[in-house]
Every structure is written in structure tokens, then in C-alpha cells.
C-alpha positions in Angstrom: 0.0 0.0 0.0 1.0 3.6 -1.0 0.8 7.2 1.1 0.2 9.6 -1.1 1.1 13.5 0.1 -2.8 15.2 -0.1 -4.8 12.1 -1.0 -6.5 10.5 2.1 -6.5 7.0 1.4 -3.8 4.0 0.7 -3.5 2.9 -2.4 -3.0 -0.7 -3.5 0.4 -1.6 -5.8 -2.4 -2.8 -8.2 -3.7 0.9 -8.6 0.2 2.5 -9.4 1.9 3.0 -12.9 5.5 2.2 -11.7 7.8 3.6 -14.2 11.7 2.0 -13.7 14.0 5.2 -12.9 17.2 3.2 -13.9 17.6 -0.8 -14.7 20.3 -2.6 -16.3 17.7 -5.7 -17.6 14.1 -3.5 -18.2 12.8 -5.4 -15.4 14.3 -4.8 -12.0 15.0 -1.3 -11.2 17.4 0.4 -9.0 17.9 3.2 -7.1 19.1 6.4 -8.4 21.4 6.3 -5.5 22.5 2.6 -6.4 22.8 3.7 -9.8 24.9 6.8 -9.1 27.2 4.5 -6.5 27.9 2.2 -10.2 28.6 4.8 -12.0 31.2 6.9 -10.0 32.5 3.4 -9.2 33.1 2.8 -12.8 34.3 6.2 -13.5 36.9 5.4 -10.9 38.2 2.8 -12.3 38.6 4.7 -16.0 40.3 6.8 -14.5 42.7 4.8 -12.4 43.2 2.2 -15.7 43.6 5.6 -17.7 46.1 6.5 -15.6 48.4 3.8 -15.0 47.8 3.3 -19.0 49.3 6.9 -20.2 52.4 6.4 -17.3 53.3 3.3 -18.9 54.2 5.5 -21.9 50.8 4.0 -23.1 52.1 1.3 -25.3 50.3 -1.8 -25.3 52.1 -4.9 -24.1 51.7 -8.5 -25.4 52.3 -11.7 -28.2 49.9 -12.2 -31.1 50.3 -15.6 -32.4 48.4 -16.8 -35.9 48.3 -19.9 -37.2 49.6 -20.0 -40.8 52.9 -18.4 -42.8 52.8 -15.3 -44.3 52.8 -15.2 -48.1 56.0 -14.0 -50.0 55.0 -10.3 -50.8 53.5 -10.2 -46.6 57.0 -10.7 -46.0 58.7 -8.2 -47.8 56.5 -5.7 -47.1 57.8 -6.4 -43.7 61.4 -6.2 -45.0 60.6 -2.4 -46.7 59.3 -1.2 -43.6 
């Protein structure tokens, strides 16, 4: 049951439009304070990621490995550069 400010009687759940402020699935809604604790919490995280990204001189690390040869002309355009 619902109080609503000016209107003397409860109202039933039955009797309510219930529009979701914020949901991550269009069914279960959360908080805007929920939803605001996410989102600073994820903007947090950018930033420390960001950070320790751009100090790093912000080259990327890491192997690629492919399965197969490069063709003849792949590997002298290799050579040229």
C-alpha cells in the first residue's frame, strides 16, 4: 500500500503506474542512488586504468600468435618497412 502527500486513502500496488527510474535488464529497477554509487564506481576505475595506461608511456604490451605463414610479398612488405 502507497501514502500519497494530499490524497486521504492508501493505495493498493495494483492501482500504481510504476515507471523503472534506472535498470540494467528492463525489469528490475534500482535506485538512483544505487545507480549513481555504479557509476562513480566505474568512473573510478577509467580513470585509475587511464592512468596507470598513459604512465606506462601507453604502449600496449603483449604476443599475437596466428596460425599459418605469411605469403611471400606479406614478408617483404615487412622487410621495406
Amino acid at each position: 500500500m502507497y501514502s500519497i502527500t494530499g490524497f486521504d486513502a492508501l493505495v493498493e500496488p495494483i492501482n500504481m503506474i510504476h515507471i523503472l527510474n534506472f535498470s540494467y535488464d528492463g525489469i528490475r529497477g534500482i535506485s538512483t542512488l544505487e545507480h549513481a554509487r555504479l557509476t562513480l564506481g566505474l568512473a573510478t576505475d577509467s580513470e585509475a586504468h587511464a592512468a596507470g595506461f598513459f604512465k606506462g608511456g601507453a604502449n600496449l604490451a603483449g604476443v599475437l600468435k596466428v596460425q599459418g605463414s605469411l605469403l611471400p610479398e606479406q614478408k617483404q612488405d615487412l622487410k621495406a618497412s
